[in-house]
N, C-alpha and C positions, 0 to 999 in steps of 0.2 A: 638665210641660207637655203639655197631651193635643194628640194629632194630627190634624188634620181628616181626611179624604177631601178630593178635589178637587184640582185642579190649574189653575193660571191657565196658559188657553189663548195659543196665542203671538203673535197680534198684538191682542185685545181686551179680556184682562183677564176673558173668560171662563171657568167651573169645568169638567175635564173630570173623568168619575170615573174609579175606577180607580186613583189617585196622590194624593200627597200632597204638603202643604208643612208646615212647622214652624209653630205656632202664635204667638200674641202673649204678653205676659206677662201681659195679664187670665184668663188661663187656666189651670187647675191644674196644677203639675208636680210629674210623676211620679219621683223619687228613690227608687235602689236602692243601700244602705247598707252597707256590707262591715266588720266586723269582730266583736272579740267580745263577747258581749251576755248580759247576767243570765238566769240566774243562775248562769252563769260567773260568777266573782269574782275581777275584776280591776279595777284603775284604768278602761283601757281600753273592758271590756264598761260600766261605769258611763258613763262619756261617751258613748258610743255610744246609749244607751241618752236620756241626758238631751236630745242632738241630737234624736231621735226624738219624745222628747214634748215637746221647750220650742220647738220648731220648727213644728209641728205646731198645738200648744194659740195660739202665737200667731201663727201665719201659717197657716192652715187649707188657704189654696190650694196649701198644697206636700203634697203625700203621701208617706208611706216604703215600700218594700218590703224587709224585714231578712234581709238573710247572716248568720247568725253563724258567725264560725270556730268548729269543735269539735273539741276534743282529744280526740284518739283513744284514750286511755286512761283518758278523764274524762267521758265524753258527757255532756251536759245533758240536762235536760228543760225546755225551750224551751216559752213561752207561745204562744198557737194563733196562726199567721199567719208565726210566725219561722220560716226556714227555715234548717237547720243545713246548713253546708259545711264537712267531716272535712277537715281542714287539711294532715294527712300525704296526702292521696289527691291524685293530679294529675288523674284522671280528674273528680274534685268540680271542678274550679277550671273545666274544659271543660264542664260539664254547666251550673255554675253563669252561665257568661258567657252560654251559649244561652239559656238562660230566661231573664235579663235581657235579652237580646237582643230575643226573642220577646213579652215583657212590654210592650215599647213605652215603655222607661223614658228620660225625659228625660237622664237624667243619673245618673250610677256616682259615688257617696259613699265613696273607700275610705278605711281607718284604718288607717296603717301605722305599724309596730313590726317592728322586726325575728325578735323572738321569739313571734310569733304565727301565723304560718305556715309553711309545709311546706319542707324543704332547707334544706342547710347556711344557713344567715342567713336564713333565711324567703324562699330567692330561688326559689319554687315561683309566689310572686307576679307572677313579671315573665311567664311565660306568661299566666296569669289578665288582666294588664293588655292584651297584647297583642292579647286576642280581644275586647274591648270596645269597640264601635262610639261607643257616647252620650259624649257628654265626658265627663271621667275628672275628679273632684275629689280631690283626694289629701291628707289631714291629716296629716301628719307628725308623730307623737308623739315624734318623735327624731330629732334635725340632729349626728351624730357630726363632732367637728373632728380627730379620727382614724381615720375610716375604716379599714379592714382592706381590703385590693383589692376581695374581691368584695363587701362594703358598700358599697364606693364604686361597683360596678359596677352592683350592683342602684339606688341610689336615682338612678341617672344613668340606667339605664333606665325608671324607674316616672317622673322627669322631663320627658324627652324624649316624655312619653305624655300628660300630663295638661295639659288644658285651664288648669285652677287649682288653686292648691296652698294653703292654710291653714295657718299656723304659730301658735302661742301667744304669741312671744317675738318681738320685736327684731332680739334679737340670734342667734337662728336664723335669719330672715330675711335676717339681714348675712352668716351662711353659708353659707345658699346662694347666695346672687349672688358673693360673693367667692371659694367655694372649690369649689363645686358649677357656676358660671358659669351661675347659672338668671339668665332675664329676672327681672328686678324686677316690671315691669307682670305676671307670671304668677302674682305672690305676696300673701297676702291675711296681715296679723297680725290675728287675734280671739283676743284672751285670754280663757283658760276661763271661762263662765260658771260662774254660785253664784245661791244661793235668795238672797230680798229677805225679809228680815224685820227687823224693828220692832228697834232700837238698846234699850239696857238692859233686859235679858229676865235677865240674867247673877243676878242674886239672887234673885229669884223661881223661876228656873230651880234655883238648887243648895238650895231651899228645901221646892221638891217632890221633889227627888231626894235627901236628909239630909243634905245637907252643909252645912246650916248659912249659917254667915260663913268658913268656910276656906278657904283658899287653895286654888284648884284648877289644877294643869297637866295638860298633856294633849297626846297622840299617835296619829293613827292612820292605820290602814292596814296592809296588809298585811306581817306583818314578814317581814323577814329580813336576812341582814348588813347592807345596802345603805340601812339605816334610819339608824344607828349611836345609839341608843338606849344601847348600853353606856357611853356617854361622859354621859347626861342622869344614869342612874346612879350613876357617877363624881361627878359633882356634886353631888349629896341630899344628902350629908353634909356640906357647904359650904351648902347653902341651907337645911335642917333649925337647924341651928347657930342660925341667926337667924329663920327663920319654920317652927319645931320643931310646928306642926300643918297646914304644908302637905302638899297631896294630888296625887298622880302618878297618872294615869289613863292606863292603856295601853292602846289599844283595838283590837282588831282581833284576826284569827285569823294564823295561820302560812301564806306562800304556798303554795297547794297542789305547787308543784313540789318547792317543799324538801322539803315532810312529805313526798312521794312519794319524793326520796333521801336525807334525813340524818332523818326524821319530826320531832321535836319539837325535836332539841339546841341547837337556836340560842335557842331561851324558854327552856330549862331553863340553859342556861348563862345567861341573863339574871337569872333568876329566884334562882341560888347566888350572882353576881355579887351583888345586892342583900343576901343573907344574909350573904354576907363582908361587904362594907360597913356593915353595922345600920341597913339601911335597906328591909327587905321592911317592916317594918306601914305605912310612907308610902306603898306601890307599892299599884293596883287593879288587876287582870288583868279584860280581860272579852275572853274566847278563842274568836271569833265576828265573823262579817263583818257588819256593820250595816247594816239598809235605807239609805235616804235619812230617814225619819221619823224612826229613832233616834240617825243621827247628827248628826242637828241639834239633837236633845234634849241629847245630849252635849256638844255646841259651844256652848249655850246657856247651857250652867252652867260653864263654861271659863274661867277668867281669862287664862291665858297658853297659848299655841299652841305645839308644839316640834317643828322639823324640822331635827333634827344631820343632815342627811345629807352623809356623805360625797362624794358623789359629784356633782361641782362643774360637771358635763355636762348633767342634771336641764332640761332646758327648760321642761316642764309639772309643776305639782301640783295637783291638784283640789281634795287637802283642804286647801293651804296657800290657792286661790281661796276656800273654802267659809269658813273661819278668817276671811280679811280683810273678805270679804262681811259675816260675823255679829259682823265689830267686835273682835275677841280682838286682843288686842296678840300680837306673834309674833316668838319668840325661833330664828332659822334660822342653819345655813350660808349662806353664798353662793355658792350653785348658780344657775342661770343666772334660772331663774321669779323664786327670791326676791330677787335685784339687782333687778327691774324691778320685781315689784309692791312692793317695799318700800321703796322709795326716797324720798327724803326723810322722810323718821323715821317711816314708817308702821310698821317692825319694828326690831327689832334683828339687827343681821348679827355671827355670831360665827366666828374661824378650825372648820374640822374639826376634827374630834379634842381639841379643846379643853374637859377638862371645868371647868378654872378658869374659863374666860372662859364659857361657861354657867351656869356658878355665879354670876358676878359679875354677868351681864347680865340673870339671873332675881332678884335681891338689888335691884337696883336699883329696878326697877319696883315688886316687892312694896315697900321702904322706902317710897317715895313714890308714896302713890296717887292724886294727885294727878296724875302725871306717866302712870303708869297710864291714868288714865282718858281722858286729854288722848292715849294715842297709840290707847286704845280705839277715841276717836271719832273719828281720822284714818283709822283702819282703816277703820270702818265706811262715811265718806266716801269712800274710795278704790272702796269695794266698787258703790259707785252704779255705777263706770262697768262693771262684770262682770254686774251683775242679769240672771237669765233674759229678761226682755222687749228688753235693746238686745245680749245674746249673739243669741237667736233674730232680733232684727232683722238682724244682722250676718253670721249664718249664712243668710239667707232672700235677701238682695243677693247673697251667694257664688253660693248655687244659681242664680238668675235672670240672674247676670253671666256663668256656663257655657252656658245654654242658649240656642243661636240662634233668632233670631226673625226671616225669612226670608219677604219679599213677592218672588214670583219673579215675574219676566216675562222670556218667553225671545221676542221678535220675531223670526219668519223674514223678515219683508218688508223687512228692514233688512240691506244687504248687507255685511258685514266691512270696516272700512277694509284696502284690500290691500298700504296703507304698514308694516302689522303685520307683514307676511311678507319684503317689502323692506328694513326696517330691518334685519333678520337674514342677511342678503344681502349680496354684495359681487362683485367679478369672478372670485372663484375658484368662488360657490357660496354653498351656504345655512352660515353656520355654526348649531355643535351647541348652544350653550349660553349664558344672560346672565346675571348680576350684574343681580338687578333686570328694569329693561325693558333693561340697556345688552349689547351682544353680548359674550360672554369670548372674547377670543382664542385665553386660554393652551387651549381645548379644543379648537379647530380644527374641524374638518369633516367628518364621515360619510358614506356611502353612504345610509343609509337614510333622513334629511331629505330629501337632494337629490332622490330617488326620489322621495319624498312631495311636494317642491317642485314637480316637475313634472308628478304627477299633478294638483297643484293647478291651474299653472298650465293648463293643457290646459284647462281647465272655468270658470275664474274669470270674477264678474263686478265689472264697474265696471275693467278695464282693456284701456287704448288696444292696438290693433292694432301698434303699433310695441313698444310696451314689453312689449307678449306673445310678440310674435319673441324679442324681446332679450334675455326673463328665462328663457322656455323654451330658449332657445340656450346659456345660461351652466348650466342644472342639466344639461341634457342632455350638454352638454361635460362636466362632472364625473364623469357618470356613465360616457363613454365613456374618461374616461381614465383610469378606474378596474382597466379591464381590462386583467389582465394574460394575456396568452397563455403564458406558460413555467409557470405555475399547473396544478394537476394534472395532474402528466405530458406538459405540451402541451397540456390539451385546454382550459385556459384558465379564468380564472373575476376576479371584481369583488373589488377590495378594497375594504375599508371605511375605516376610520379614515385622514385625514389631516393633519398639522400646518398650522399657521397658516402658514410658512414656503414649503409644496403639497410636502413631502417625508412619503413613506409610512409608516404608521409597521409596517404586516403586507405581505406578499404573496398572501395569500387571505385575505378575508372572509368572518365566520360563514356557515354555510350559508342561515339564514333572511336576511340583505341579500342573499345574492345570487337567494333566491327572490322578494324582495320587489321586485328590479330586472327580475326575468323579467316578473313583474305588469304594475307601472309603462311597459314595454316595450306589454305588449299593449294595456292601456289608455290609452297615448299613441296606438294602431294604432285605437280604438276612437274615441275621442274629439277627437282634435288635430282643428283649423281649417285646420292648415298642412301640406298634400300631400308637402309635402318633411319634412317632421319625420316624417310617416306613413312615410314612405318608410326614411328613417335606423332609427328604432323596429322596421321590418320589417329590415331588416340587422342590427341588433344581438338580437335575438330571436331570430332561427336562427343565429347566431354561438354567442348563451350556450347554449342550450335542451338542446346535446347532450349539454352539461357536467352539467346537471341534473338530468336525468332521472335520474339513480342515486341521487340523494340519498335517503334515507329517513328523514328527518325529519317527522314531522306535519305541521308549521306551515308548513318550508320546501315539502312537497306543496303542503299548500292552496295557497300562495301561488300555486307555479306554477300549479295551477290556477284560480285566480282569473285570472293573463294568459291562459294557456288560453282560458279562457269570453270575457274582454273581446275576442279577437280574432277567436274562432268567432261572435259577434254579428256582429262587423264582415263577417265574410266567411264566410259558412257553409258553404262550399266547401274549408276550409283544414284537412284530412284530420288532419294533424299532432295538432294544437290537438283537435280530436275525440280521438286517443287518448291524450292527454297525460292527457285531463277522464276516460276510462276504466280507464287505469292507475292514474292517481293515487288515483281515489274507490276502486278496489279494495282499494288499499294501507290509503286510511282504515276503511273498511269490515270490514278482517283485522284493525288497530291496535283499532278501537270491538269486536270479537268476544275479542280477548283481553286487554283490561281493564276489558271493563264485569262490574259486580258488580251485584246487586239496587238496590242505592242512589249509583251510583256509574257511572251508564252514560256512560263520556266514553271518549277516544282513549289517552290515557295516566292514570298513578296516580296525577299531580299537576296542579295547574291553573298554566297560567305567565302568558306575556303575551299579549298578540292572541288570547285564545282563542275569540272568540263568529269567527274568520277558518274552522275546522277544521268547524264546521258551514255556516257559508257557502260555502266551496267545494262540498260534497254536494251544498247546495240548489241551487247554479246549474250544478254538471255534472247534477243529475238534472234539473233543467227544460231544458238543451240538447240531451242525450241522449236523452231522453224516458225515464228509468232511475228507476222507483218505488222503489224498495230503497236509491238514496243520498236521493231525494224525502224518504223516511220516517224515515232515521236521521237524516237532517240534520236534521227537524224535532221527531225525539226529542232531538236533542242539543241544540240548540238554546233550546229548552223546560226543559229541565231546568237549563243557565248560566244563562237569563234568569232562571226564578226562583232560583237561588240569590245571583245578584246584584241581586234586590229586597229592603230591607229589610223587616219585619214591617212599618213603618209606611206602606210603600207607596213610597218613592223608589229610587232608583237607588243601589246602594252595587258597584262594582267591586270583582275582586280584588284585594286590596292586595299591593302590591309586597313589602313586609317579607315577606310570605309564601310568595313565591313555592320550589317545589319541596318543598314540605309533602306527605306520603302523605295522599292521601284529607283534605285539609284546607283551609283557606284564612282569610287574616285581614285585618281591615279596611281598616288602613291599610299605605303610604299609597297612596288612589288617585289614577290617572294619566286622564289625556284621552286616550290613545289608547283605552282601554278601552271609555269612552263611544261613541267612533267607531266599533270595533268593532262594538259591541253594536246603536247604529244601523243601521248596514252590512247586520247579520246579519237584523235584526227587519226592513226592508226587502225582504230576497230571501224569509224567511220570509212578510210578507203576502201576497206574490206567489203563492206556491207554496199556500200555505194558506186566506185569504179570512178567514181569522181575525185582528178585529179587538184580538183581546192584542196584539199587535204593534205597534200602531198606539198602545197605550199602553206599551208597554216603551220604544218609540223613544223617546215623548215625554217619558218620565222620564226615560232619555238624557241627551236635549239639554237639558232640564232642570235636570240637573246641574249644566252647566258656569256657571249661572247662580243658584247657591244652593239648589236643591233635592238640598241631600245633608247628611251624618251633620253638617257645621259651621256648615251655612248661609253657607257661604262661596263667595261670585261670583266666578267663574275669568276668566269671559268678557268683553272687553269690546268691543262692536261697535266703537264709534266708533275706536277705535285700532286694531283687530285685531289685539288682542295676546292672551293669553293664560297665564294662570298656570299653574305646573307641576305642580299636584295639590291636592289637599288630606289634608292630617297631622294628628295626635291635635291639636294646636295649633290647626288651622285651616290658611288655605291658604298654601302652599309659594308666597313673593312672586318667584321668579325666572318669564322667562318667557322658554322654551328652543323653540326651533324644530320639536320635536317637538308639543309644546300646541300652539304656533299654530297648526298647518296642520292638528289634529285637530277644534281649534273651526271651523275655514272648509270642511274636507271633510265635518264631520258637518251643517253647514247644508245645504249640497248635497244628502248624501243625506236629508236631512230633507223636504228639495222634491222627491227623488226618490220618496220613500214616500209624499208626498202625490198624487203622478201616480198609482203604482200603488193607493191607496187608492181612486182615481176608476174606475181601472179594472177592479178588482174590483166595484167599485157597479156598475159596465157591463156584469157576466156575463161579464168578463174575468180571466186571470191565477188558471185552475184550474190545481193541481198536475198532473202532469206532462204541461200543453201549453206545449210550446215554438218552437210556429208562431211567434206570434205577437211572439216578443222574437230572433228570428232574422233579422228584418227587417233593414237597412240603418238604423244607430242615425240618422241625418241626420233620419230625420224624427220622432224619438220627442222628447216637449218637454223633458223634464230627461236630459240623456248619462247614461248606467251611470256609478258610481266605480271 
């Protein structure tokens, strides 16, 4: 599905450029297709391959972009356009997710097999999935009902990733929900597609090819033990006995893996096997992997179809779909594919290993061919429902059932219902976390909601004067009973974590809640209504402040800095708060000198949470200071998150949490609403600082976000209840809605109306980098408060 340009504007339904939204399904989509592909010679690369063109030929609006895995001691030479990914390399599986990333592909088509990829069980896979933004389709060529741990480990990760999953079978389907505990709504059965071709071809066919009126049986595919063919074998001399000029046609080459360790011994032991028995002049060898063209020639002249296979696990066969499609009656094991397509008397089902009862079950049909023909033409019936045109219809609904189709409208003029922040609320404080929209106790209560609570409330609109005392009075009390003074050495500090019960569960809290309370301090000093809340804020801010300053954490700096600057607005006489904004950006300033590289110019080697907060600080102690040198890094650093948290197709895609503490990396999912806030926050004090109108659409990609303009099309935000969803995941969005999301969607409104103030004021020949006359005022009269 191609992606427009444009972006609907937030209260009119108008296009901004710059951004993007996901398209409708009248539109072509783009499919980037992973696994391996002719002519490698596998089952596998065959499927992949027919997906490609019966997908394609009959549904046109879907496009593919081809991965093939390639064996590294096998390379292919791959038709022009297929791009090969070296299966053993982990660096290929990171290069390969960037270009599909960068490609703009609707949606990742992956083929998984355990033994087609790189590490122990092919689990080189579950990075590769992890960096994939577009919904993830996953076809499982194999639903093991004994897992080995890390098989079970891997396909619970490549699960818990993928949008929609494709099985063959049934009864694969029944194990993953039963044993794998996948959603069912997540699982698609389309049994393998087969050519359509014209019912009795079968004599005409062995007529061009010399065979007469003979009986012909037949096998194929790639051998090796796992066929059990020795046992069809076993049987010739029991079926010869009675139909003494039937013909056994073996077809296929040796799996390239075996002839690479044991080379030929498994045909050649088949091949003495037949000489012992007096039955090699019945057996045809043709020692070669067949097109699609010549093995339907083969199947066309086929009486009876033969798949002994052992191995009773078997979810999919292609050629046992290709056999029933072209009508061949078919003499199988019961392995999982042919219990279901064979059922009610379209084949014959015989024990393993059984060469008697293959003998008897191929006796039969040849006796009466009458009986023959009658399960020929149930075959061939059955095969209708496999034909390329309703496989590709069925594969064509998969892809378009993945891809979101996302009409955004993100309204500023609509102001949060602030029952959304209430509900989560009680007399102790904000709790942390809900089941759903409903609040979970068993979590209790943090520092850093409550802090966020009452930055909210400080600012919020559509609530009464009484009920702003009363809710600011309850986060505030939490916050101050948080502090424990016998906390480093005496000099005291905020815990965080509380039980439902209000008994503590730490004695000091993380360094960044207690720098995020320093914030929240200044910016109640900045923003409060109420003289006496200012006044408390002022007490407990030079209570904490002295505790803090030693910290040397990045994020806990910025923080303090960010109270810093909200308070040196308020009072720019408040000396303190000036060197707090000069130490701190020092510290950031030494942190961005000794880990930026050429591509890589940030604070530290990994990207974590609240990160677009470490350039925000720079930018508003360089616009308070009047200090060019944090001005310029922070708008270096700044610039360089925001794009790497743009997708290619122009939306807002946040670091993802999974990822966090990755060297020099970062990955999709899942992302969070504080991030968005962040990111608004930052692109905010950046217009300010800069006059450069990027900002003004990074923000609004943002907020955008939390309304369906991201990687699922999935709407976090919902004004009218002011509630808020807690991210969005490979699946879509994560339905709980935790006290952190809400107050990120109601504070990113805010600063949303704040950037649109400094937007105006820029238009004014206002808010040049580093002049800071003019936001050093007396915040009272500015029309949207700082956050």
């Amino acid at each position: 599905m191609t992606i427009e340009t444009g972006v609907l504007a937030f209260d009119r339904g108008e296009v901004w450029p710059g951004a993007s939204t996901r398209g409708d399904a009248d539109r072509p989509a783009r499919v980037a297709i992973v696994g391996t592909y002719p002519p490698r010679q596998c089952g596998i690369a065959t499927f992949t391959r027919d997906v490609v063109e019966q997908t394609a030929h009959h549904h046109p609006d879907i496009a593919f972009d081809i991965y093939a895995l390639d064996a590294k001691d096998r390379p292919a030479a791959y038709p022009e356009g297929v791009r090969p990914l070296a299966a053993e390399d982990p660096v290929a599986y990171r290069e390969a997710a960037a270009a599909i990333d960068a490609s703009g592909a609707d949606a990742v088509w992956l083929q998984h097999e355990y033994g087609i990829f790189g590490g122990p069980d092919g689990e080189m896979v579950c990075d590769f999935a992890d960096r994939i933004a577009a919904p993830l389709i996953l076809t499982l060529h194999t639903v093991l009902s004994h897992p080995s741990d890390n098989q079970r480990r891997i396909l619970d990760h490549l699960l818990a990733r993928a949008s929609r999953v494709m099985v063959m079978s049934h009864h694969a389907r029944d194990l993953l929900v039963e044993l794998y505990r996948a959603p069912q709504s997540l699982i698609e059965v389309i049994e393998h597609g087969a050519p359509d071709r014209p019912f009795g071809r079968t004599a005409a066919a062995k007529e061009m090819q010399g065979f007469g009126t003979r009986p012909v049986l037949m096998t194929f595919g790639l051998l090796g033990p796992g066929k059990g063919l020795e046992h069809v074998i076993d049987a010739l001399p029991q079926v010869l006995a009675r139909h003494p000029d039937v013909l056994y046609r073996i077809v296929g080459r040796t799996h390239p893996v075996l002839v690479a360790r044991d080379g030929e011994s498994y045909r050649e032991m088949l091949m003495e096997r037949a000489r012992a028995r007096g039955v090699a002049h019945a057996i045809e060898w043709e020692n070669r992997f067949l097109d699609t063209g010549e093995l339907l020639a083969r199947l066309d002249a086929c009486d009876i179809f033969l798949t002994p296979y052992p191995n009773l696990q078997q979810s999919t066969s292609g050629t046992l779909s290709y056999a029933v499609a072209l009508g061949k009656a078919v003499v199988a094991t019961p392995y999982i594919h042919a219990r279901e397509l064979l059922a009610n008397d379209v084949g014959v089902l015989v024990e393993p290993g059984d060469a008697g009862a293959i003998a008897e079950a191929v006796c039969a049909l040849l006796d009466d061919p009458a009986r023959l023909a009658a399960m020929q033409r149930r075959a061939w019936a059955r095969g209708r429902q496999t034909i390329w045109p309703r496989f590709a219809a069925a594969t064509a609904a998969l892809v378009r059932s993945a891809i979101p189709a996302t009409a955004v409208r993100a309204p500023l003029s609509v102001v949060p219902n602030p029952m959304g922040v209430f509900a989560m609320s009680d007399a102790t404080g904000m709790l942390q976390h809900a089941i759903g929209t409903v609040p979970d106790r068993r979590h209790g209560y943090c520092l850093d909601d409550n802090v966020r609570a009452l930055m909210w409330i400080n600012i919020a609109e559509g609530v009464a004067t009484g009920e702003r005392i009363a809710r600011a009075g309850q986060y505030a009390s939490f916050i101050q009973h948080a502090w424990n003074p016998d906390a480093h050495e005496g000099r005291g500090a905020f815990r965080n974590f509380m039980r439902f019960d209000r008994s503590w569960c730490e004695d000091i809290g993380s360094e960044d809640s207690n720098g995020r309370t320093l914030w929240a301090l200044g910016q109640t000093i900045e923003t409060s209504r109420d003289p006496d809340l200012r006044a408390w804020a002022r007490m407990w801010y030079d209570t904490a402040l002295p505790a803090l300053r030693g910290l040397r954490s990045p994020r806990t700096i910025a923080f303090v800095m960010l109270g810093a600057a909200a308070r040196l607005r308020r009072e720019p006489g408040y000396g303190v708060s000036r060197q707090v904004l000069a130490e701190g950006g020092a510290v950031l300033i030494e942190h961005l000198a000794r880990y930026r590289s050429a591509d890589w110019p940030w604070f530290e080697t990994r990207l974590a949470y609240d990160n677009a907060r470490l350039p925000q600080a720079l930018l508003e102690a360089g616009e308070l200071l009047g200090d060019r040198a944090m001005t310029r890094a922070g708008l270096e650093t700044a610039r360089w998150l925001a794009e790497r948290q743009t997708a290619p197709a122009g939306h807002f895609r946040p670091v993802g949490s999974n990822g966090l503490g990755r060297e020099h990396d970062m990955l999709p999912f899942d992302q969070q609403p504080l991030e968005a806030l962040a990111a608004i926050d930052c692109a905010r004090v950046a217009l300010r600082a800069s006059g450069d109108v990027f900002w003004h659409a990074h923000a609004d990609a943002a907020w955008r976000w939390f309304f369906g303009a991201n990687d699922r099309g999935a709407v976090l935000g919902d004004l009218a209840t002011g509630r808020c969803r807690d991210g969005v995941t490979p699946r879509g969005r994560n339905e709980n809605c935790g006290a952190e999301s809400i107050l990120a969607l109601h504070l990113a409104r805010h600063s949303m109306l704040a950037l649109r103030a400094g937007e105006a004021a820029v238009s004014a020949g206002r808010g040049k980098a580093g002049d800071g006359r003019e936001r050093q005022r007396s915040q009272s009269a500015d029309p949207v408060p700082h956050l």
